[in-house]
C-alpha positions as CSV (number, residue, x, y, z in Angstrom):
1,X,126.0,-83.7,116.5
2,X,128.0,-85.4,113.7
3,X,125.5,-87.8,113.7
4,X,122.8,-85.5,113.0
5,X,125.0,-83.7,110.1
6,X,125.7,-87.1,108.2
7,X,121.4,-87.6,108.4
8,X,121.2,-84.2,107.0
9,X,123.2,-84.9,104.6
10,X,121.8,-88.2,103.6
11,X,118.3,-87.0,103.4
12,X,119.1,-84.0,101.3
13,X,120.7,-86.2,98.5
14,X,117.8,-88.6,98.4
15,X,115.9,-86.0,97.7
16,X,117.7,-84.5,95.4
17,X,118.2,-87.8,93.7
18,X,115.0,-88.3,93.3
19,X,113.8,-85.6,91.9
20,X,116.2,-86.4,89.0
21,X,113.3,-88.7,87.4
22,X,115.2,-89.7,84.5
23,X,117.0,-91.9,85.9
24,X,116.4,-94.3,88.3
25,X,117.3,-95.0,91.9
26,X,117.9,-98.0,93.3
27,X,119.0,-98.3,96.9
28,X,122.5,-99.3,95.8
29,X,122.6,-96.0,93.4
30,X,121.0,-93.9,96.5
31,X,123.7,-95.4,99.2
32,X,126.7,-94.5,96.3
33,X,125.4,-90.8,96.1
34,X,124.7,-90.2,99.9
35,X,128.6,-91.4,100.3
36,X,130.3,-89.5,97.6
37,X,128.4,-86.4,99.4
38,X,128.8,-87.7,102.7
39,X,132.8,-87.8,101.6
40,X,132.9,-84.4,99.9
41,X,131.2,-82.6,102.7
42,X,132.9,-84.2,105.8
43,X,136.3,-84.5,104.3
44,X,136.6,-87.8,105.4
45,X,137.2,-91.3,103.6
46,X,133.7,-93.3,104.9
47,X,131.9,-96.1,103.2
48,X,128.8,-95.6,101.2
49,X,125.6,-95.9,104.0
50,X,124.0,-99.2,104.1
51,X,121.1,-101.1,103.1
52,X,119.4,-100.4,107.2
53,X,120.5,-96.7,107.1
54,X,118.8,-95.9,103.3
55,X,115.1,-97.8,104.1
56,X,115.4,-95.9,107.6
57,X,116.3,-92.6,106.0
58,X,113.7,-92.8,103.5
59,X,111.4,-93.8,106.3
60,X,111.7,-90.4,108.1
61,X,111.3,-88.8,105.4
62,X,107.9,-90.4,104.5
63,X,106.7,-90.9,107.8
64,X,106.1,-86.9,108.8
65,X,108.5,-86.6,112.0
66,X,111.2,-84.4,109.9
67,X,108.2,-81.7,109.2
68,X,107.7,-83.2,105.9
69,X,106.1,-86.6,104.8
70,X,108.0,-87.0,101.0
71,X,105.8,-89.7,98.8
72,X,108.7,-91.5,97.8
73,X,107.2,-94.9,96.5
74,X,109.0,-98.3,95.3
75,X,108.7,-100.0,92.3
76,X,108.8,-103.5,92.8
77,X,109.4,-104.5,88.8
78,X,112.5,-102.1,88.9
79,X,113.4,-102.2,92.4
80,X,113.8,-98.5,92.0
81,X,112.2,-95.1,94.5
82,X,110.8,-92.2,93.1
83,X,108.3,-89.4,94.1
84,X,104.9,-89.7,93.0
85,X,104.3,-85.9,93.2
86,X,107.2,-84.5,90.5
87,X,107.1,-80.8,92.2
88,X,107.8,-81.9,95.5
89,X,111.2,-81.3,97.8
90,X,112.1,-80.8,100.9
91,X,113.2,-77.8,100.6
92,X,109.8,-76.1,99.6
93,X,109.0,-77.1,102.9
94,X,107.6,-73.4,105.2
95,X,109.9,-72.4,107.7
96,X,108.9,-72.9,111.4
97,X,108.6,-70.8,114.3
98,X,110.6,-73.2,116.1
99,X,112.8,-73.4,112.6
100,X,113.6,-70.0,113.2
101,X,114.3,-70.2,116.9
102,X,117.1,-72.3,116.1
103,X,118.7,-70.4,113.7
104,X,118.7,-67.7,116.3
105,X,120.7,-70.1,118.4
106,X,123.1,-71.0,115.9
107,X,123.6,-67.4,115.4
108,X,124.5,-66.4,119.0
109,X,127.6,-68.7,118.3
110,X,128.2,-67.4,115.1
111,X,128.2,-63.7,116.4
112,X,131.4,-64.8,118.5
113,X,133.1,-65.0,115.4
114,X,134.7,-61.6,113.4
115,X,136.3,-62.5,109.8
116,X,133.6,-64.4,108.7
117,X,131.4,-62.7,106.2
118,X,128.4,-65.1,106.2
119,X,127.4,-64.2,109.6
120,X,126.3,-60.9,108.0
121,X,124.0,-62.8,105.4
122,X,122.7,-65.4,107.8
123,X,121.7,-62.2,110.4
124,X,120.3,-60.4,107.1
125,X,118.3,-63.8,106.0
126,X,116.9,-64.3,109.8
127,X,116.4,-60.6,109.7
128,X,113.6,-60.7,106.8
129,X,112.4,-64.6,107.7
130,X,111.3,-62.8,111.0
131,X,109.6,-59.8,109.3
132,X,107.5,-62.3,107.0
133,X,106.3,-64.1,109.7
134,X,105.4,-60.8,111.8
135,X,107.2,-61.8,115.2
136,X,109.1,-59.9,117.3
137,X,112.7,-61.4,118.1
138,X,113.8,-61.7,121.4
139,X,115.0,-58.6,123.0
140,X,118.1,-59.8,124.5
141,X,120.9,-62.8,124.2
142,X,120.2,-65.8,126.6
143,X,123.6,-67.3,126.3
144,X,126.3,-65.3,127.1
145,X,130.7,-66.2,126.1
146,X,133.1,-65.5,129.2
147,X,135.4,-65.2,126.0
148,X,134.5,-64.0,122.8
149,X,135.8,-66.1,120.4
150,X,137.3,-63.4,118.6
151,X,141.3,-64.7,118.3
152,X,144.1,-62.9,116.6
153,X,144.5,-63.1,112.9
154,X,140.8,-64.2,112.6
155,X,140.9,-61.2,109.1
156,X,141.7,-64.1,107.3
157,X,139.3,-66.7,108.4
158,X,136.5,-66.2,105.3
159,X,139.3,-65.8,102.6
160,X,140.6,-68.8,104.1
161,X,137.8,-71.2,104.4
162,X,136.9,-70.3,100.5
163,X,140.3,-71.3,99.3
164,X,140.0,-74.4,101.5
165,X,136.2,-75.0,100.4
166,X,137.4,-75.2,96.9
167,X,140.7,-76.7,97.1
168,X,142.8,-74.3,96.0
169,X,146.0,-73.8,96.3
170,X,147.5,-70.8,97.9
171,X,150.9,-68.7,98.2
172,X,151.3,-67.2,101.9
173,X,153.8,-64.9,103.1
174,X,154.1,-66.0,106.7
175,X,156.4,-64.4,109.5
176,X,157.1,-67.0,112.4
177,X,157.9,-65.6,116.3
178,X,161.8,-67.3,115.4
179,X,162.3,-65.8,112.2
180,X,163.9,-62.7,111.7
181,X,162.4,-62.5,107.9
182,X,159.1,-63.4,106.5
183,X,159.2,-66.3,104.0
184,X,156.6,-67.4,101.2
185,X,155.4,-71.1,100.9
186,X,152.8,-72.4,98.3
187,X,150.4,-74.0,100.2
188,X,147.2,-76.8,99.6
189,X,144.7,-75.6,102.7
190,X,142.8,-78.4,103.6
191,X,141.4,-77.5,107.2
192,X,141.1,-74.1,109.5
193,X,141.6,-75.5,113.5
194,X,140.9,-73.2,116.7
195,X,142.8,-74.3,119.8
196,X,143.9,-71.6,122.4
197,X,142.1,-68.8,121.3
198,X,144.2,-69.1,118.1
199,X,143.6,-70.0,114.8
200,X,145.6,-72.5,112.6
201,X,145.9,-73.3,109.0
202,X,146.8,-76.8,108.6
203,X,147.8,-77.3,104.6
204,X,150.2,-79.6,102.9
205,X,153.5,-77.5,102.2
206,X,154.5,-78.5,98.3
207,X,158.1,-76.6,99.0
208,X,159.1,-78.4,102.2
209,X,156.9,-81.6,100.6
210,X,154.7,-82.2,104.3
211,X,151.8,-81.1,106.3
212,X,152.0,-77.5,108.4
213,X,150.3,-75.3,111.0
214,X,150.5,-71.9,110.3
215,X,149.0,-69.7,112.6
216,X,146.8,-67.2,111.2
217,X,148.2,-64.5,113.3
218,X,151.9,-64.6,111.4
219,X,150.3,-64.7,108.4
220,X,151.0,-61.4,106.0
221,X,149.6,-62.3,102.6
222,X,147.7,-64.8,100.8
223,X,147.8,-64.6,97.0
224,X,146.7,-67.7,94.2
225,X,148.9,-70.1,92.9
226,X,148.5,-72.0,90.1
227,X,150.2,-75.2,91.3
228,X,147.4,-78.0,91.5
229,X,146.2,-78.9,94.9
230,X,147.8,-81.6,96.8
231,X,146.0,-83.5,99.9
232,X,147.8,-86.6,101.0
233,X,145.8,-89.7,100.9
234,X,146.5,-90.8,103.8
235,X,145.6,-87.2,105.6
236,X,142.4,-87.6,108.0
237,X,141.8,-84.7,110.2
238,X,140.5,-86.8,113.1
239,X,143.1,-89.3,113.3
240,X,145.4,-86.8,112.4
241,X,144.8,-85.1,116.1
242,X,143.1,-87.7,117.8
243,X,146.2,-88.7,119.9
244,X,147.2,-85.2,120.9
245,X,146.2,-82.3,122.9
246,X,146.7,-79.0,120.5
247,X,148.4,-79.3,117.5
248,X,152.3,-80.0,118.2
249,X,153.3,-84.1,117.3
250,X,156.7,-84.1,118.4
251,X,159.8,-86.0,115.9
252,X,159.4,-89.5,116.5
253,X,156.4,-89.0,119.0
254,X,154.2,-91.5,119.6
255,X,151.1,-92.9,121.7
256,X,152.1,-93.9,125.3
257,X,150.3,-94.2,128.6
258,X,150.1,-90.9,130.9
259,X,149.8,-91.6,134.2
260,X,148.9,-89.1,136.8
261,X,148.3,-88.5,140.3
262,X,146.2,-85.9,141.3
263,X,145.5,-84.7,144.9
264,X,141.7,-85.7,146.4
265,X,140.5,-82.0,146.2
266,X,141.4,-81.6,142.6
267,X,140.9,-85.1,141.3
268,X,136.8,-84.9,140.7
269,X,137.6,-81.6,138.5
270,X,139.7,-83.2,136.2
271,X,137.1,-86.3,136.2
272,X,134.6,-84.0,135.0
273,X,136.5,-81.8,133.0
274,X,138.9,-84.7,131.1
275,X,142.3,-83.4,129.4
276,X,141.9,-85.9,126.7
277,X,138.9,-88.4,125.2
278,X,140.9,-91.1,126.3
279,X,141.0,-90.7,130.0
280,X,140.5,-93.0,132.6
281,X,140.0,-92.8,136.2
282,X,142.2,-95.9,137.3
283,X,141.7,-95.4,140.9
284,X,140.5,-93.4,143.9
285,X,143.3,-93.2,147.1
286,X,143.9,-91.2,149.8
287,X,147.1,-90.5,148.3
288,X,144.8,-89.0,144.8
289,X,143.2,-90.0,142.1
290,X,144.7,-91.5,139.7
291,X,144.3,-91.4,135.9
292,X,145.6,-92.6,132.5
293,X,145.5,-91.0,128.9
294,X,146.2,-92.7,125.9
295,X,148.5,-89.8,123.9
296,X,151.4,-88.6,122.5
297,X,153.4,-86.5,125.1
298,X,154.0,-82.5,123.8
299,X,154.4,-79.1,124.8
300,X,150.4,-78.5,125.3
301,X,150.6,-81.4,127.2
302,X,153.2,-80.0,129.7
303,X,151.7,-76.9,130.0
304,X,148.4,-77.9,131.1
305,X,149.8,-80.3,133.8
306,X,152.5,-77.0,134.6
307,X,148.9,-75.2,135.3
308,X,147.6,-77.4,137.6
309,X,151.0,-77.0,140.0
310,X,150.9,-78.5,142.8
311,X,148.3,-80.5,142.5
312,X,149.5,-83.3,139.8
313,X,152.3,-85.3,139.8
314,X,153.0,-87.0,136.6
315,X,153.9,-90.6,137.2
316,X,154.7,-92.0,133.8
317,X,156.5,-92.4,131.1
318,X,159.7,-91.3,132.3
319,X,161.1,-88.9,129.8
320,X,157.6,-86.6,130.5
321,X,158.2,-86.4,134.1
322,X,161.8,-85.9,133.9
323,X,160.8,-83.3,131.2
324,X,158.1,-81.7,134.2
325,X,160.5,-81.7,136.5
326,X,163.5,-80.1,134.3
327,X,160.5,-77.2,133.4
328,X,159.9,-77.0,136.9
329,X,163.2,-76.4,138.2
330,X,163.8,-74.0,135.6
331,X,160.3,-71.9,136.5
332,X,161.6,-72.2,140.6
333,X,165.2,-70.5,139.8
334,X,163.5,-67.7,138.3
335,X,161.7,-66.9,142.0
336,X,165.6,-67.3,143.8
337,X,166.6,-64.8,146.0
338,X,169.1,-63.3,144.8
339,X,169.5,-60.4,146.7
């Protein structure tokens, strides 16, 4: 899928690079303006495409299979693209049929969603797209949500993301479980993160000078500030979570190898339904299965494995299953007789 978003992305700009026709385009200028978009969209430090990727994107777009066939031609004096019909774009292209079957789709998942105010104009914009075309939509959903995805505090999720869209920074009064009072921080929100059935804020902090998670729930009020917005350079949202499950990094945490046993009946579960990215089936035993996960131990971490009771034994490193077993002995005295 994030494949397919970058391509998007890509083939928009070239198009709407080359309808600039004042100024001319040579790969190097069209692989510099697909990365600065490909940056500013994603939110992610990338290098610009290269040489392969442009003459392949600008060969899908000639060559028909995207719905469209762009004349984009090259001038070999200037080394330079351009369209040979100035009117044309891609997006003048006629919606689909099978355009508008997939908007449906991506609007089942959208409906899960309350807060956001631009499922309202996407239903309203599929709404008349499907009047013009005189065809009748489908008269019930085909996918269905065990669990609509409909978490607490979710009133702020469209206020939110435009604050975060345009970099902006933002005062929030913000009440944590552990506090007795609320508190206000002036906050630079750079990315809105679902784990749990929760939402999360995660924003650079310019009182208490570092990166936070502040769940949307606790949150009271959100006003404008007028500091300037603050990301730190070194921020990158995938790295930034890529070693953890959830959001907690522990003080001093870092990157060890989990090991775990698990017992024969519930070891092909957990092979098909991983914890992490980076797990590994190291082994099949009569004993169990075992695995290993590249992470940083925390308290989501814990808590899955305390889940799974019985039936996984963590083996490694030591201070998590001295942890386990501390959690566990605490959970067992609460079922004591002690009648």
């Amino acid at each position: 899928m994030a494949g397919n978003i970058q391509s998007l992305i890509r083939y928009r700009t070239i198009n709407d690079c080359l309808r600039r026709r004042q100024q001319q385009w040579t790969w190097q200028r069209l692989s510099e303006a697909c990365g600065e978009q490909l940056r500013y969209y994603l939110g992610a430090e990338m290098d610009n495409p290269a040489r392969r990727t442009v003459f392949k994107d600008i060969k899908h777009m000639k060559d028909g299979l995207l719905g469209y066939k762009a004349p984009i031609a090259f001038d070999h004096q200037r080394k330079t693209y351009y369209y040979t019909d100035p009117d044309f774009s891609i997006h003048n292209i006629p919606l689909k049929r099978e355009d508008l079957d997939e908007l449906e789709h991506a609007l089942v998942i959208l409906r899960q969603f309350s807060g956001f105010r631009h499922v309202e104009g996407i239903e309203s914009i599929i709404t008349r797209l499907d009047d013009s075309m005189h065809q009748r939509r489908r008269p019930a959903p085909i996918i269905e949500f065990d669990h609509p995805l409909n978490a607490p505090g979710q009133q702020w999720l469209d206020r939110l993301y435009r604050h975060v869209f345009h970099q902006q920074v933002i005062r929030i009064k913000y009440h944590p479980f552990n506090f007795e009072e609320p508190y206000i921080h002036p906050i630079s929100p750079f990315l809105l993160k679902e784990y749990n059935k929760r939402w999360f804020l995660v924003g650079y902090n310019h009182q208490r000078e570092r990166i936070e998670k502040l769940a949307l729930d606790r949150i009271l009020h959100i006003e404008p500030s007028d500091l300037a917005f603050y990301r730190p350079p070194s921020f990158d949202a995938q790295r930034y979570f890529r070693d953890i499950i959830g959001l907690t990094i522990p003080d001093k945490g870092h990157v060890e190898d989990i090991l775990l046993r698990v017992n024969p009946r519930q070891g092909p579960y957990l092979h098909t339904k991983p914890l992490h990215e980076s797990q590994e089936l190291l082994e099949k035993t009569e004993a169990g299965w075992l695995f290993r996960l590249r992470l940083v131990p925390n308290y989501e971490l814990e808590s899955k494995l305390l889940a799974m009771g019985e039936r996984v034994e963590a083996l490694a490193p030591t201070a998590l299953r001295d942890r386990m077993k501390e959690r566990i002995e605490q959970t067992r005295s609460l079922y004591e007789d002690s009648r």
